[in-house]
VONULUM-783719 format. One line per field, with one value per atom (N, C-alpha, C): x, y, z; atom name; residue in three letters. Coordinates in nm, 4 decimals, always signed. Layout:
xx = [X, ...]
yy = [Y, ...]
zz = [Z, ...]
atom = [CA, ...]
res = [ALA, ...]
REM end
This chain:
xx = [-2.1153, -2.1338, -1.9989, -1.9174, -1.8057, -1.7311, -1.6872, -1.6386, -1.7146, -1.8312, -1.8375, -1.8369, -1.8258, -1.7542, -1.5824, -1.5114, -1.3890, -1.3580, -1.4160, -1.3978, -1.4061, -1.5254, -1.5930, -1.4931, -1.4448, -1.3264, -1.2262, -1.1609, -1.0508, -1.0576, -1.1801, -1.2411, -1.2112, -1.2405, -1.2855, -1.1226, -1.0489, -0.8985, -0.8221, -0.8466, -0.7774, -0.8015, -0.9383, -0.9837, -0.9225, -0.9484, -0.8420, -0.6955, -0.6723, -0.5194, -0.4637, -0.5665, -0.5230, -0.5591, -0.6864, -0.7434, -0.5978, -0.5428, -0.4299, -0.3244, -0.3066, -0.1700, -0.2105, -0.3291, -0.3738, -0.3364, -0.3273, -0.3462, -0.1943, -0.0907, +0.0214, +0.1129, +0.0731, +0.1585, +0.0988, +0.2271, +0.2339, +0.1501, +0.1729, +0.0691, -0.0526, -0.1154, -0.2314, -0.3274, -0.2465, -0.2003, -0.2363, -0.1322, -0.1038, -0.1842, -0.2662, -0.2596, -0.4509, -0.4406, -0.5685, -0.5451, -0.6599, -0.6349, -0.5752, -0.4912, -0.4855, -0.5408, -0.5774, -0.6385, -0.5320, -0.4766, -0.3633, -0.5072, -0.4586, -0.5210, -0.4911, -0.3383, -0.2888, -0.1696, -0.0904, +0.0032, +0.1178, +0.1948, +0.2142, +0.1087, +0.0455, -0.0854, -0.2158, -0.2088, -0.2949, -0.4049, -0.5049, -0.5862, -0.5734, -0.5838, -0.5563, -0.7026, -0.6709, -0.5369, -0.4713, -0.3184, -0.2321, -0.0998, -0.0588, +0.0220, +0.1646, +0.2507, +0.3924, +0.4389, +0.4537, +0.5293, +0.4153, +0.4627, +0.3916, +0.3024, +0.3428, +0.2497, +0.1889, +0.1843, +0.1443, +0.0629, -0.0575, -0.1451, -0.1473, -0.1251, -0.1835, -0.3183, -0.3736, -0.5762, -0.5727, -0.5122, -0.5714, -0.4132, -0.4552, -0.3712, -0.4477, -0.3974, -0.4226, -0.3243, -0.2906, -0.1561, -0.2593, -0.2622, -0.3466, -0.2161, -0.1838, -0.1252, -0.1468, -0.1270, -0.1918, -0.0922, -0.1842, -0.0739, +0.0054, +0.0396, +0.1397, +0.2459, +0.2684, +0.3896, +0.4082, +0.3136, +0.2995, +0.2122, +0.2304, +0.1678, +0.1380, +0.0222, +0.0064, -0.0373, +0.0702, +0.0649, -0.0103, -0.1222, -0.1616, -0.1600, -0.0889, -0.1413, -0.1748, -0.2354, -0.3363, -0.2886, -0.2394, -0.1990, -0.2640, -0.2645, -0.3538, -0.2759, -0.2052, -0.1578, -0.2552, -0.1541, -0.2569, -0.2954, -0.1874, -0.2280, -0.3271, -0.2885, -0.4078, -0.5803, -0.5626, -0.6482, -0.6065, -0.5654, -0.5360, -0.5307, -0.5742, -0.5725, -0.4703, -0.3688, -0.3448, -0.2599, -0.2792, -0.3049, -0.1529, -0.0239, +0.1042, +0.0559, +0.0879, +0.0320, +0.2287, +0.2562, +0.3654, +0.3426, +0.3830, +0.3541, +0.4869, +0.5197, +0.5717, +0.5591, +0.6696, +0.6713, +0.6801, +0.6636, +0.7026, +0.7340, +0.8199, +0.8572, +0.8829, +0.8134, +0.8404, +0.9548, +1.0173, +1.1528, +1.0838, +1.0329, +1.0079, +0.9066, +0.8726, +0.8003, +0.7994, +0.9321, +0.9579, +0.8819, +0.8077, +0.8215, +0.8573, +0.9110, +0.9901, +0.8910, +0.9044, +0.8415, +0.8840, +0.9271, +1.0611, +0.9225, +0.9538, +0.8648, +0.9580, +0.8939, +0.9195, +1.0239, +0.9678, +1.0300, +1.1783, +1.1841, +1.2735, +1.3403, +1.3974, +1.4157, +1.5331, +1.6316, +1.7483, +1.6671, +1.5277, +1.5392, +1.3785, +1.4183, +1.3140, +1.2270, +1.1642, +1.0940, +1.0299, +1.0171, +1.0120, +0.8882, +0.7903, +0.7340, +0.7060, +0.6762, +0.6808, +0.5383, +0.4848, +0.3732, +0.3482, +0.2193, +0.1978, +0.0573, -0.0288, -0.1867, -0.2324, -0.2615, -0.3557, -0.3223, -0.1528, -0.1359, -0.0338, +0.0026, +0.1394, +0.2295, +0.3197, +0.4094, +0.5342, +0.5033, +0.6153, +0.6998, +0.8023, +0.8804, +0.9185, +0.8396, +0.9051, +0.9848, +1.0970, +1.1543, +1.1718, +1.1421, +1.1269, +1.2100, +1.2792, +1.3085, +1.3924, +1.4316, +1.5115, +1.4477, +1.3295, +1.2414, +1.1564, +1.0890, +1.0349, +0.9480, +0.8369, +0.6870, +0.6591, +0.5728, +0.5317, +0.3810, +0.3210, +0.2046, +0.1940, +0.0776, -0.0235, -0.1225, -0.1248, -0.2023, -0.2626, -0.4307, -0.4304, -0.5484, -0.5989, -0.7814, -0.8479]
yy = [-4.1558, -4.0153, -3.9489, -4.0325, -3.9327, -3.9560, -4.0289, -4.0321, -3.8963, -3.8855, -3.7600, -3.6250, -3.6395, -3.5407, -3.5172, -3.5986, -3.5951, -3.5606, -3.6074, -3.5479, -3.4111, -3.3376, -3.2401, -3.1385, -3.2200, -3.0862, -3.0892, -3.2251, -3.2097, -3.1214, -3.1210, -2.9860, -2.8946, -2.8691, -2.7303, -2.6380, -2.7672, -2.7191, -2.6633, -2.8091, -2.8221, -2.6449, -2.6177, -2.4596, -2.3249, -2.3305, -2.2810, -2.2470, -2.3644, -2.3342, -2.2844, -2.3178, -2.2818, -2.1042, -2.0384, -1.9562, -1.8606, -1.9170, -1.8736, -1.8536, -1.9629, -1.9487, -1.8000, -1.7569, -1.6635, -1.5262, -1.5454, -1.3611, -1.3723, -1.4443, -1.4670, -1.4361, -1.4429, -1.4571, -1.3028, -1.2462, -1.1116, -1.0581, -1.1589, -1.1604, -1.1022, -1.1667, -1.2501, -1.0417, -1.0671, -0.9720, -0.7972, -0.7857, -0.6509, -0.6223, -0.7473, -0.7254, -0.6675, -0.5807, -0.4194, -0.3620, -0.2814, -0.0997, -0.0299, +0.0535, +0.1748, +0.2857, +0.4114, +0.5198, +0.5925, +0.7209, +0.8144, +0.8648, +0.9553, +0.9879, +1.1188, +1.1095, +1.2628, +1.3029, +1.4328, +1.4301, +1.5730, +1.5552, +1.6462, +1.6635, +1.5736, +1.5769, +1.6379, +1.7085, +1.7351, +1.6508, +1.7148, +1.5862, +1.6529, +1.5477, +1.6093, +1.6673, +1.8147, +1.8359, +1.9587, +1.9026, +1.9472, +1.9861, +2.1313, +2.1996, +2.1177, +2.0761, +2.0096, +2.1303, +2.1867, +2.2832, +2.4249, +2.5219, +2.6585, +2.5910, +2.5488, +2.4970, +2.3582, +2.2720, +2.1041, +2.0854, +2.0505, +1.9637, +1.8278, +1.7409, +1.6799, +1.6472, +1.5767, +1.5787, +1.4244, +1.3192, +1.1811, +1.0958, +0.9703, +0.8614, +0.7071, +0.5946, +0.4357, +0.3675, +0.2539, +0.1869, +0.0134, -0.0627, -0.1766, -0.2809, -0.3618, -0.4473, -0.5721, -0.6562, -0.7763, -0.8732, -0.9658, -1.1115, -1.1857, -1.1515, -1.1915, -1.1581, -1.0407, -0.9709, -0.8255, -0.8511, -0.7417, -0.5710, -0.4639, -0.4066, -0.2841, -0.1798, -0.0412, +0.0431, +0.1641, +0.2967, +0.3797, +0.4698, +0.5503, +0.6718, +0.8053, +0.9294, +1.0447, +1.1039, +1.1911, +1.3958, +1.4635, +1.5578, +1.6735, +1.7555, +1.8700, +2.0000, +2.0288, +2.1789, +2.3096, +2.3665, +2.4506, +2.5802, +2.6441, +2.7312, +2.7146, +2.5624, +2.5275, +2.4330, +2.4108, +2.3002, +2.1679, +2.1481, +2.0111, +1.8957, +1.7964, +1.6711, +1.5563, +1.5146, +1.4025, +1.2561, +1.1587, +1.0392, +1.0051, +0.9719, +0.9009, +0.7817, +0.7127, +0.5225, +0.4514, +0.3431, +0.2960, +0.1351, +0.0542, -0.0916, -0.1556, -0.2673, -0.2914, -0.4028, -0.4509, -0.5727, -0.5086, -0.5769, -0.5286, -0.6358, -0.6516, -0.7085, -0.6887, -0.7622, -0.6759, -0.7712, -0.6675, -0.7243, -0.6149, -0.7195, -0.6305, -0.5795, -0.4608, -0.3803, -0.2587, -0.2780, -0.1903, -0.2530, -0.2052, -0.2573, -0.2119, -0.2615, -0.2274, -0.2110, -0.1168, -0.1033, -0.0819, -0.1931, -0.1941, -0.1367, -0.0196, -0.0074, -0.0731, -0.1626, -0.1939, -0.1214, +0.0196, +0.0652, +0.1633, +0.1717, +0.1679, +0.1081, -0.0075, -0.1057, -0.0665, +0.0226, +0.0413, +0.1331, +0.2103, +0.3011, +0.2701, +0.1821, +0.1209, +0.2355, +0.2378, +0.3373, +0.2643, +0.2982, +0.2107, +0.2943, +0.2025, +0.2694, +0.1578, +0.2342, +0.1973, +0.1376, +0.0119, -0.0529, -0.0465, +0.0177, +0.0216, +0.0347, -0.0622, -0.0565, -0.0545, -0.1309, -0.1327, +0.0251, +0.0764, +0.2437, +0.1925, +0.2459, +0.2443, +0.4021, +0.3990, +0.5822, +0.5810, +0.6994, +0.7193, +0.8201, +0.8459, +0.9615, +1.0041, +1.0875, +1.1359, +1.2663, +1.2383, +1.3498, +1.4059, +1.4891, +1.6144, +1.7672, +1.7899, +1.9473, +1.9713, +1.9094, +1.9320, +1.9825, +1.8901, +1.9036, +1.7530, +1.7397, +1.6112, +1.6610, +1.5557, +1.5348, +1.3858, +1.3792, +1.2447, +1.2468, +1.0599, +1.0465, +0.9658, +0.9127, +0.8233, +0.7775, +0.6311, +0.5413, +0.4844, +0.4503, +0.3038, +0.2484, +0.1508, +0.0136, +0.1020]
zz = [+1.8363, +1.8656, +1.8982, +1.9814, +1.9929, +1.9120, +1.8370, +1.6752, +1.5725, +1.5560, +1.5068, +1.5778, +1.7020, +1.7601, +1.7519, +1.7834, +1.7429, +1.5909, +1.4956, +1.3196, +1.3392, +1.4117, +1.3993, +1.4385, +1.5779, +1.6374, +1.5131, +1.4892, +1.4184, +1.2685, +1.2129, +1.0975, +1.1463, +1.2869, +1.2974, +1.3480, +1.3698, +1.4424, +1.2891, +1.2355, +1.0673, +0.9708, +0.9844, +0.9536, +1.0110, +1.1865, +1.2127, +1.1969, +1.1984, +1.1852, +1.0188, +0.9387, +0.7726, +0.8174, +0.8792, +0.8664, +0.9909, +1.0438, +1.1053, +1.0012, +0.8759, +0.8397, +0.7138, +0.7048, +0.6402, +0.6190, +0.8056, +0.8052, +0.9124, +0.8762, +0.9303, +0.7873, +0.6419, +0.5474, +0.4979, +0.4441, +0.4710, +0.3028, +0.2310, +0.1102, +0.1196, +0.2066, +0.2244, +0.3301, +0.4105, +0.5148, +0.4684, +0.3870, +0.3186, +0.1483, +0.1128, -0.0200, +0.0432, -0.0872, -0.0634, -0.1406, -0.1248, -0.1736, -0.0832, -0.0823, +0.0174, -0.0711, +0.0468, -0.0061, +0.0488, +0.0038, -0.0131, +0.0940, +0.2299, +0.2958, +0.3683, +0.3939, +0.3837, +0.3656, +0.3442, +0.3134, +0.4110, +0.4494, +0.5788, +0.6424, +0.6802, +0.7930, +0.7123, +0.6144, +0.5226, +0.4099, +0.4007, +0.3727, +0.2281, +0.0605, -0.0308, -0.1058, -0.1614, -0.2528, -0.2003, -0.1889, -0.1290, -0.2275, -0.2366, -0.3391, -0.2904, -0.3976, -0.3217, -0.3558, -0.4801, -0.5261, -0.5367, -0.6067, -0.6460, -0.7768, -0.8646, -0.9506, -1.0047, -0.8774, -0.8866, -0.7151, -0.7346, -0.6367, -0.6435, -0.5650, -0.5292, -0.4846, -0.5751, -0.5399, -0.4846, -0.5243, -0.4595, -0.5089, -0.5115, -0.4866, -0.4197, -0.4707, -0.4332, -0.4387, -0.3990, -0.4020, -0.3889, -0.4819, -0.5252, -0.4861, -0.3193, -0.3606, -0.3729, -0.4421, -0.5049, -0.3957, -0.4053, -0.3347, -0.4078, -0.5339, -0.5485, -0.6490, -0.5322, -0.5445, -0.5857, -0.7073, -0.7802, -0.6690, -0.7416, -0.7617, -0.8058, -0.8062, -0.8913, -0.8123, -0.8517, -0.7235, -0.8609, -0.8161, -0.8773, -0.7906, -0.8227, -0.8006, -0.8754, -0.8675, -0.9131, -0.9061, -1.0098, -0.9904, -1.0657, -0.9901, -1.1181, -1.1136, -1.2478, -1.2765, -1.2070, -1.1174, -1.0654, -1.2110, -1.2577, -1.3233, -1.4582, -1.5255, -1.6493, -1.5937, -1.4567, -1.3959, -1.4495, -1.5409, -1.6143, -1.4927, -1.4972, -1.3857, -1.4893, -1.4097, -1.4870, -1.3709, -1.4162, -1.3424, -1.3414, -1.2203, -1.2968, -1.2353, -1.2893, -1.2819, -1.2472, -1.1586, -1.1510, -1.1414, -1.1957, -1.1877, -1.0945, -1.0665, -1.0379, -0.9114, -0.8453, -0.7660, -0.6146, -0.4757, -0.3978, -0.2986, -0.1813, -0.0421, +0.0018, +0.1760, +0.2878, +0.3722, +0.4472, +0.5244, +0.6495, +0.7773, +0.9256, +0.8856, +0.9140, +0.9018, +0.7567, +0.7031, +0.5688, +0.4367, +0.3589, +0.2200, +0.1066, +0.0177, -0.0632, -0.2069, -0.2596, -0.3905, -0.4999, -0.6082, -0.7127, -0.8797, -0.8963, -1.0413, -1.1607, -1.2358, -1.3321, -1.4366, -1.4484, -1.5165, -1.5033, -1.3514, -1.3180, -1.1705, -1.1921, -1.0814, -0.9887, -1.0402, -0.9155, -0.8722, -0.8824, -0.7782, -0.7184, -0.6294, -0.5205, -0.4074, -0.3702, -0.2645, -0.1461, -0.0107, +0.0801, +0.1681, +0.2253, +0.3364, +0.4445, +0.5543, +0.6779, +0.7035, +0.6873, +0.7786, +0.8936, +0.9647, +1.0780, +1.0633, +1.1566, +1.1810, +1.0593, +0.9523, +0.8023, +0.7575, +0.7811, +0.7061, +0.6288, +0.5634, +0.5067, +0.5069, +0.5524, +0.5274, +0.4694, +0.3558, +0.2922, +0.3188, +0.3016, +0.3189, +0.1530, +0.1224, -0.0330, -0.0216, -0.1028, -0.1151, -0.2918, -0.2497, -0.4446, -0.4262, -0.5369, -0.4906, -0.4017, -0.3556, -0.2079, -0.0854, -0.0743, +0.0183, +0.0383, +0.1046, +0.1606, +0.2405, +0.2096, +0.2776, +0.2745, +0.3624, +0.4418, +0.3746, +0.3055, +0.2742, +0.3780, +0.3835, +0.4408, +0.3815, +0.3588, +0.3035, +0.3939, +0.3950, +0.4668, +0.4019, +0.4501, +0.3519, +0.3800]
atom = [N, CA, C, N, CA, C, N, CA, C, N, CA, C, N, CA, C, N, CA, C, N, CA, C, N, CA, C, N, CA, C, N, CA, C, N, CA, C, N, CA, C, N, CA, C, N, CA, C, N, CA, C, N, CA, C, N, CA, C, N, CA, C, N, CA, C, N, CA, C, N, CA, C, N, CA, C, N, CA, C, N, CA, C, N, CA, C, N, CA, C, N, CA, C, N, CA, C, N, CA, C, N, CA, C, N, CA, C, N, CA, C, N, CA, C, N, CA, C, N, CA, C, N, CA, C, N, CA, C, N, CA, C, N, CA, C, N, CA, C, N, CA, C, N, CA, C, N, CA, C, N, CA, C, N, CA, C, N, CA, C, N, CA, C, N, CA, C, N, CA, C, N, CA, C, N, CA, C, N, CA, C, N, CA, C, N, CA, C, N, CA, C, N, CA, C, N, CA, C, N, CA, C, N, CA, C, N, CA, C, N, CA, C, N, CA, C, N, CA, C, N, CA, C, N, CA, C, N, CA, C, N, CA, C, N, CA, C, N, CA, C, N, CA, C, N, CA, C, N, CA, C, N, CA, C, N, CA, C, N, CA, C, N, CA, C, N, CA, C, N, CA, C, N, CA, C, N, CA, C, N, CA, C, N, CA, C, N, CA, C, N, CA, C, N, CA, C, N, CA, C, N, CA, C, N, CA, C, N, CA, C, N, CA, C, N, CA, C, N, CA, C, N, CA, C, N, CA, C, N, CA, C, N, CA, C, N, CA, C, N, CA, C, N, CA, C, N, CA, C, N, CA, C, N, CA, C, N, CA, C, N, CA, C, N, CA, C, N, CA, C, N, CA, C, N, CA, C, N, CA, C, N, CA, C, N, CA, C, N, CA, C, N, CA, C, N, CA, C, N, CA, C, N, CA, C, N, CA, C, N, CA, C, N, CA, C, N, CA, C, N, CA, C, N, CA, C, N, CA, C, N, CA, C, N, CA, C, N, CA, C, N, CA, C, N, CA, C, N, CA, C, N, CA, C, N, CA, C, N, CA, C, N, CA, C, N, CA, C, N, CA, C]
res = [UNK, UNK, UNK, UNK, UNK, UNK, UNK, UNK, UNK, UNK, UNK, UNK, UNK, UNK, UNK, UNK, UNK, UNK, UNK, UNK, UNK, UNK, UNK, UNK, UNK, UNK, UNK, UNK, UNK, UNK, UNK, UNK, UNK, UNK, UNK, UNK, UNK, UNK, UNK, UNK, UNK, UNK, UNK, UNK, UNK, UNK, UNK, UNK, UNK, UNK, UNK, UNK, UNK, UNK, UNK, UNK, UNK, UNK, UNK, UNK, UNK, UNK, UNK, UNK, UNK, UNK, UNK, UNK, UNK, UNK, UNK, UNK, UNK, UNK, UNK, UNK, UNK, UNK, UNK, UNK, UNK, UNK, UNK, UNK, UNK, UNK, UNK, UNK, UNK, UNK, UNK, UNK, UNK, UNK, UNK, UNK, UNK, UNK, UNK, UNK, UNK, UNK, UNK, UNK, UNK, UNK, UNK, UNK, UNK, UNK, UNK, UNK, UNK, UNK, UNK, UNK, UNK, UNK, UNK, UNK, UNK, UNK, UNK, UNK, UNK, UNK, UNK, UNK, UNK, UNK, UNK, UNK, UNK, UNK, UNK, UNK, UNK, UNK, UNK, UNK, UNK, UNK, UNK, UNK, UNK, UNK, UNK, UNK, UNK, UNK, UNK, UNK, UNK, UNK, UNK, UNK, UNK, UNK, UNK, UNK, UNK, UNK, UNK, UNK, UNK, UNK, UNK, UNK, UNK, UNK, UNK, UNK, UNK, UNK, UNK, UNK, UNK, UNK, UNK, UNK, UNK, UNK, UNK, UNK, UNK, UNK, UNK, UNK, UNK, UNK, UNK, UNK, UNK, UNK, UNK, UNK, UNK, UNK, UNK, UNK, UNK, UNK, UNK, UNK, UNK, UNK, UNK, UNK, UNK, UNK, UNK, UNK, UNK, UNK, UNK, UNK, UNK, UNK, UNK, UNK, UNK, UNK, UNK, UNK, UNK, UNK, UNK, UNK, UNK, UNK, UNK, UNK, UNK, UNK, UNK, UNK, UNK, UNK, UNK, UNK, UNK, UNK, UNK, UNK, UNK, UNK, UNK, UNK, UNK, UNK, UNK, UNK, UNK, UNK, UNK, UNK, UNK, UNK, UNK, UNK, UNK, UNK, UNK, UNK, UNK, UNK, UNK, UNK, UNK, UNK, UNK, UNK, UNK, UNK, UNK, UNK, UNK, UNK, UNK, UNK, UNK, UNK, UNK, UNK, UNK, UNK, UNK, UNK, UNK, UNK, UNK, UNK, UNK, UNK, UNK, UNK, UNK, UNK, UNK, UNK, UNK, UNK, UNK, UNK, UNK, UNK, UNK, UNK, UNK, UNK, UNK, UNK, UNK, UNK, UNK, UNK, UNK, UNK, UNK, UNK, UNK, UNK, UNK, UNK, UNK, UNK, UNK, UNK, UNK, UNK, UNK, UNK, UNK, UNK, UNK, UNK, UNK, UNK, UNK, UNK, UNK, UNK, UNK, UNK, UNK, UNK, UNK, UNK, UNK, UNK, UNK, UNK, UNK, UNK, UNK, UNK, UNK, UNK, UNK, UNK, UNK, UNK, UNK, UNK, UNK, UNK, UNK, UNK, UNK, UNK, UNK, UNK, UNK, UNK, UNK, UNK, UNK, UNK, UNK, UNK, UNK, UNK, UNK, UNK, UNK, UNK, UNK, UNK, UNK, UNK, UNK, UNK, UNK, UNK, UNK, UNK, UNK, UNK, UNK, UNK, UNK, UNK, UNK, UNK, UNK]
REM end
């Protein structure tokens, strides 16, 4: 009896501790959907310019490594909606992660992890606004 008690703990430690090394690896951790949630504190769709909204946005990151930012823009003056899609790899150093698009790799974009959010600082135009992502 205490032989299958002792196996039993040692399963149940052995589980633990894998189910620890889980949500410790930043893969494992960060990989989701985020939902684009607001943007200068604004919930979308939100005008950046006189003639472009912002209506939505997702950021899909996969565990390994990879992943796809989608946002969502609609011409204000024709209504037209159209989707820009970005592929690409990403890693985190601290609390920053880094997001390298494929198609263009020297110019990386970074946001700030905090509580299941992610924040970006974009700058366009010679102006800048803050998104917010989070699951």
């Amino acid at each position: 009896m205490k032989r299958i008690l002792m196996l039993a703990f040692a399963a149940a430690l052995s589980m633990s501790a894998s189910a620890c090394q889980d949500t410790t690896n930043p893969s494992s951790v960060l990989s989701g959907t985020y939902t684009l949630r607001t943007i200068d504190d604004q919930v979308p769709p939100v005008s950046i310019d006189a003639t472009t909204q912002i209506t939505g946005g997702y950021i899909i990151i996969d565990r390994d490594g990879s992943f796809t930012d989608v946002i969502s823009y609609r011409d204000v003056s024709s209504g037209i909606s159209t989707d820009d899609t970005i592929n690409g790899t990403w890693a985190l150093s601290g609390n920053t992660i880094e997001f390298t698009d494929v198609r263009d790799p020297y110019n990386p974009y970074y946001a700030t992890v905090s509580n299941g959010e992610l924040h970006f600082t974009n700058y366009a135009s010679g102006y800048s606004y803050t998104t917010v992502y989070s699951k």
